[in-house]
Kinemage of the C-alpha trace (Angstrom):
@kinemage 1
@onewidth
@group {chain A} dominant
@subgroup {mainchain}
@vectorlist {calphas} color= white
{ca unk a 1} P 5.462 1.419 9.229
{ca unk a 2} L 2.020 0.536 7.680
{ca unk a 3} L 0.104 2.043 5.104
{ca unk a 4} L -3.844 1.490 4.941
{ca unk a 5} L -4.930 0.297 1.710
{ca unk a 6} L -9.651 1.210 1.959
{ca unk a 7} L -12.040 -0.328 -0.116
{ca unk a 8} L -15.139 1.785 -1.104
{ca unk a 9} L -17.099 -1.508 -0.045
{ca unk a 10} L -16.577 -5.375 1.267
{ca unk a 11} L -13.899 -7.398 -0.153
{ca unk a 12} L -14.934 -10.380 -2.401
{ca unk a 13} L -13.372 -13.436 -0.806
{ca unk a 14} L -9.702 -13.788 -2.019
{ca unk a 15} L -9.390 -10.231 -3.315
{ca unk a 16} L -5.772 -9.501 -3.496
{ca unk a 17} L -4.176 -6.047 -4.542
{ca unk a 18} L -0.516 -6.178 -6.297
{ca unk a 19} L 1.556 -4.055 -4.508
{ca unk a 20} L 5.006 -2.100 -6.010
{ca unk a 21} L 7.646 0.327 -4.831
{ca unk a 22} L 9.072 2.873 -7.322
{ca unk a 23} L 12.216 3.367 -5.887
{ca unk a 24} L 13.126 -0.008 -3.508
{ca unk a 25} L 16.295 1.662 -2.161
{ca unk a 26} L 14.171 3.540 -0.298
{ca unk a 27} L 11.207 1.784 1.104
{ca unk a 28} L 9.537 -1.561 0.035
{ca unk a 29} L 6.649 -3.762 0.134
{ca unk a 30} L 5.595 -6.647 -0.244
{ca unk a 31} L 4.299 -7.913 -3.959
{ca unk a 32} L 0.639 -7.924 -2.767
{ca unk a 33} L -1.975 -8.215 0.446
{ca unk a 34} L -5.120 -10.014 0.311
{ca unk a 35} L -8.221 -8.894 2.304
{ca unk a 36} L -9.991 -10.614 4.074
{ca unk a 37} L -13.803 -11.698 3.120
{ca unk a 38} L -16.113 -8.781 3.868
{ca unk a 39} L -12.641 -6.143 4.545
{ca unk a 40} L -13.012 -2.797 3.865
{ca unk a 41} L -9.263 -2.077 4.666
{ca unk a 42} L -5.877 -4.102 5.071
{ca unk a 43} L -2.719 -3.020 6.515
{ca unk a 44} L 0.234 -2.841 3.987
{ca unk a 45} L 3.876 -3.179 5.406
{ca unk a 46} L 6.440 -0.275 4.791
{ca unk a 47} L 10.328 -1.345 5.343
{ca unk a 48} L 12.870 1.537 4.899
{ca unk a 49} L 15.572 1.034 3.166
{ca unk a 50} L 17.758 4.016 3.070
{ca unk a 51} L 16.927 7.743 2.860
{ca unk a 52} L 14.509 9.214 0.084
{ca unk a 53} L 11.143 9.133 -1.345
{ca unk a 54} L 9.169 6.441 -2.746
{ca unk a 55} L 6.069 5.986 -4.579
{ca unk a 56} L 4.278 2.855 -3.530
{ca unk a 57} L 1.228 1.515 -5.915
{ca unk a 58} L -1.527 -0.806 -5.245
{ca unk a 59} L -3.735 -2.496 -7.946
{ca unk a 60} L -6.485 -4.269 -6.413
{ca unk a 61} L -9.106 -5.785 -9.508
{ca unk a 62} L -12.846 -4.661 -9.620
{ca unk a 63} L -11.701 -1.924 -7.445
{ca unk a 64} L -8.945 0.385 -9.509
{ca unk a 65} L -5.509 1.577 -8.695
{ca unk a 66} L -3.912 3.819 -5.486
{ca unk a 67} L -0.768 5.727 -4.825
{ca unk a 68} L 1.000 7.064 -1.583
{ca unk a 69} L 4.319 8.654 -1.092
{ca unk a 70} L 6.560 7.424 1.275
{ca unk a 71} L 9.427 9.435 2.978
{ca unk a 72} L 12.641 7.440 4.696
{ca unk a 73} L 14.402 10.133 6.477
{ca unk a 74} L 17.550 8.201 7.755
{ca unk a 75} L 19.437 4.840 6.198
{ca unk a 76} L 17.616 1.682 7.909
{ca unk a 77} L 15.056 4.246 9.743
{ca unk a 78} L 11.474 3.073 9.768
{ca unk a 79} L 9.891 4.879 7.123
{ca unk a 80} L 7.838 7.749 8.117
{ca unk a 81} L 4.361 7.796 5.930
{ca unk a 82} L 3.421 10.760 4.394
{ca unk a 83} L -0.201 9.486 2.821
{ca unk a 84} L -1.491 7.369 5.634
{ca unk a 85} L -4.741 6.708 3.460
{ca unk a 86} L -5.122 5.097 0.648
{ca unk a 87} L -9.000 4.216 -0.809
{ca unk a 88} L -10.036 2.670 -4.115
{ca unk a 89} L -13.829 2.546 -5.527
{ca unk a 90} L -15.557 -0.613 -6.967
{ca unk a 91} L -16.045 -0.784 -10.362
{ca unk a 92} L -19.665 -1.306 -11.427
C-alpha cells in the first residue's frame, strides 16, 4: 500500500522527508523519500507486518511534520490505509 505524502508548494531539489513507523510490527516504511525537483507529492511505501495499528510520521525540512494511521487487518496482509492524505505547509 502507498501513502501520499503533499507539499503545500514545489519541492526544492533534493528535498527529502524522514520517514518513521511507531509500531514496526505492524506496518513499516522506509527511513525517508525524496521528491523530486518541482513535486508537490511523493508516494510513500506501506509493508504490513502483522495485524494492528500504526502511526507513521514524516518530517520533511522547510515544510513541517505529518501523521497518518495505518491499519493491518491480517498477519502479512497488505496494509489497508486509513489516512490516504497526508499535506505539509512551507515554512516562510
Amino acid at each position: 500500500a502507498n501513502l501520499t505524502l503533499n507539499l503545500s508548494g514545489p519541492a526544492p531539489a533534493g528535498l527529502t522527508a524522514i520517514l518513521g513507523s511507531n509500531n514496526t510490527g505492524a506496518a513499516t516504511v522506509p527511513g525517508s523519500v525524496t521528491f523530486g525537483a518541482g513535486a508537490t507529492s511523493v508516494n510513500v511505501p506501506v509493508t504490513g507486518i502483522g495485524a494492528g495499528v500504526a502511526g507513521i510520521t514524516a518530517v520533511t525540512p522547510g515544510f513541517g511534520n505529518a501523521a497518518a494511521s495505518v491499519t493491518v487487518s491480517a498477519p502479512a496482509a497488505p496494509a489497508s490505509v486509513t489516512t490516504q492524505l497526508w499535506t505539509v505547509s512551507q515554512v516562510n
